[in-house]
C-alpha positions, 0 to 999 in steps of 0.5 A: 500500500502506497496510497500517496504516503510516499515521501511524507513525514509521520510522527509516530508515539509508543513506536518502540514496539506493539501498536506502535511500531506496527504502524511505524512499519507499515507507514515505513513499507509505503515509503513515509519517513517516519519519527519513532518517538518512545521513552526509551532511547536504546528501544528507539534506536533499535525500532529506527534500524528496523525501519531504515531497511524499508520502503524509503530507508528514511527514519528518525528517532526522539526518546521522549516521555510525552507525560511531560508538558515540553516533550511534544514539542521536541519531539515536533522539533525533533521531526522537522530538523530530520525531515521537515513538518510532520504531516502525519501524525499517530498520537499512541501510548501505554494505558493508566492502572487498571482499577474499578470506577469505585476505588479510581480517586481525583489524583487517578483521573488527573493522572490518566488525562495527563497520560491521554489527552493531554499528551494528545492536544498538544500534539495537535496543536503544535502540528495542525497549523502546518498541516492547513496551511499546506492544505493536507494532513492526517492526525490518527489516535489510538484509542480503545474499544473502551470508547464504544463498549466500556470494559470492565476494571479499566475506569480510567482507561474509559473516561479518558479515552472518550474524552479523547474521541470527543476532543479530536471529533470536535477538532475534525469538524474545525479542520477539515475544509482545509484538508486535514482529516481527525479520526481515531483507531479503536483496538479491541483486544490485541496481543501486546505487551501491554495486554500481558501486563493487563491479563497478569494483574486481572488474573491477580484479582480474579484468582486464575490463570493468565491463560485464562484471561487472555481465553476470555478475552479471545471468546468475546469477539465474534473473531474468536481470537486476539487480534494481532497489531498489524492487524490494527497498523493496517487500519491506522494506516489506511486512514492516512493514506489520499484514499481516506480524505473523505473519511474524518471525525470517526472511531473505527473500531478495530476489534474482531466484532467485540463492540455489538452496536449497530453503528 
């Protein structure tokens, strides 16, 4: 797939590995020069020689924890010395603590903003002007099918994630007549590390097996399995592409089915 992404320039958040990387890959193989930002500089290094044996061999790294207010903006410095303005830009991260709705205190929901949404707003609002301004753009957050079917356990994960589809469908209405298009990516459950580290502490509370868990969460989705991050780059990727300038303002969920509503 090519789809016009030949030569753009993709910032992609958590692409160290899992979802992340998945679609730094498959932005890579269309022949984007894609920045890998993660927190750790050796994983970055590692994911950026991956990505240089692909599609245009063009890649960058910025080892930033986007938790912290200034890190954004040098990671969009960070772009645009490598390669220039960031026309694509993948907002991914890991997810907060999982904890039920009843033990979740005000300190866990301001934590849980500034690990989603507010990491995401400023993103956007240090790369969107460029993005009108050239007349094209795309702007891609990985969610959750949280924001569709709120899991169990996970209250943190729910809140901040819808808030996060409402921030950027609000922002989708505002920008695209100048060619930029906002939309959102919702993973159900996918075989990453991430889910590892969920699946041990459910089967803590739940007193069972991990194996266990990940069979639950398998058995939920029509698809009877967990999806597999390419699986999820795929979509993401798609919506980059010149394809997909007529689609902005969604939530597509990527999940096997799990999420039962009509629309």
């Amino acid at each position: 797939m090519s789809g016009g992404l030949a030569g753009r320039i993709a910032v992609v958040c958590g692409a160290s590995s899992g979802l992340g990387y998945a679609v730094a890959e498959r932005l890579a193989e269309s022949g984007a020069k894609v920045v890998v930002v993660s927190r750790s500089a050796e994983r970055v290094g590692e994911a950026v020689e991956r990505l240089r044996t692909l599609g245009s061999g063009a890649a960058a790294g910025c080892a930033a924890d986007l938790n912290d207010p200034e890190s954004p903006r040098r990671v969009v410095a960070s772009a645009r010395e490598a390669f220039g303005d960031p026309e694509i830009v993948v907002a991914n991260g890991g997810g907060p603590p999982a904890m039920p709705a009843v033990e979740a205190s005000a300190d866990d929901l301001a934590a849980a903003c500034a690990l989603l949404l507010l990491p995401v707003q400023r993103l956007a609002a240090l790369t969107l002007p460029a993005m009108r301004a050239a007349g094209w753009g795309r702007f891609v957050a990985i969610t959750s099918i949280a924001v569709r079917q709120p899991q169990p356990g996970l209250v943190l994960s729910n809140a901040l994630r819808a808030a996060v589809t409402g921030y950027l469908k609000s922002l989708a209405d505002e920008v695209a007549v100048d060619g930029v298009t906002v939309n959102t990516v919702c993973p159900g459950y996918t075989a990453t590390e991430r889910l590892a580290v969920l699946a041990a502490k459910v089967a803590e509370r739940g007193g069972i097996e991990v194996e266990e868990v990940f069979r639950r969460w398998a058995l939920q989705a029509p698809l009877g399995r967990l999806l597999r991050p390419e699986e999820v780059a795929a979509a993401v990727a798609f919506l980059c592409t010149d394809e997909a300038s007529g689609i902005t303002g969604v939530a597509l969920p990527v999940d096997g089915g799990l999420s039962r509503s009509l629309i």
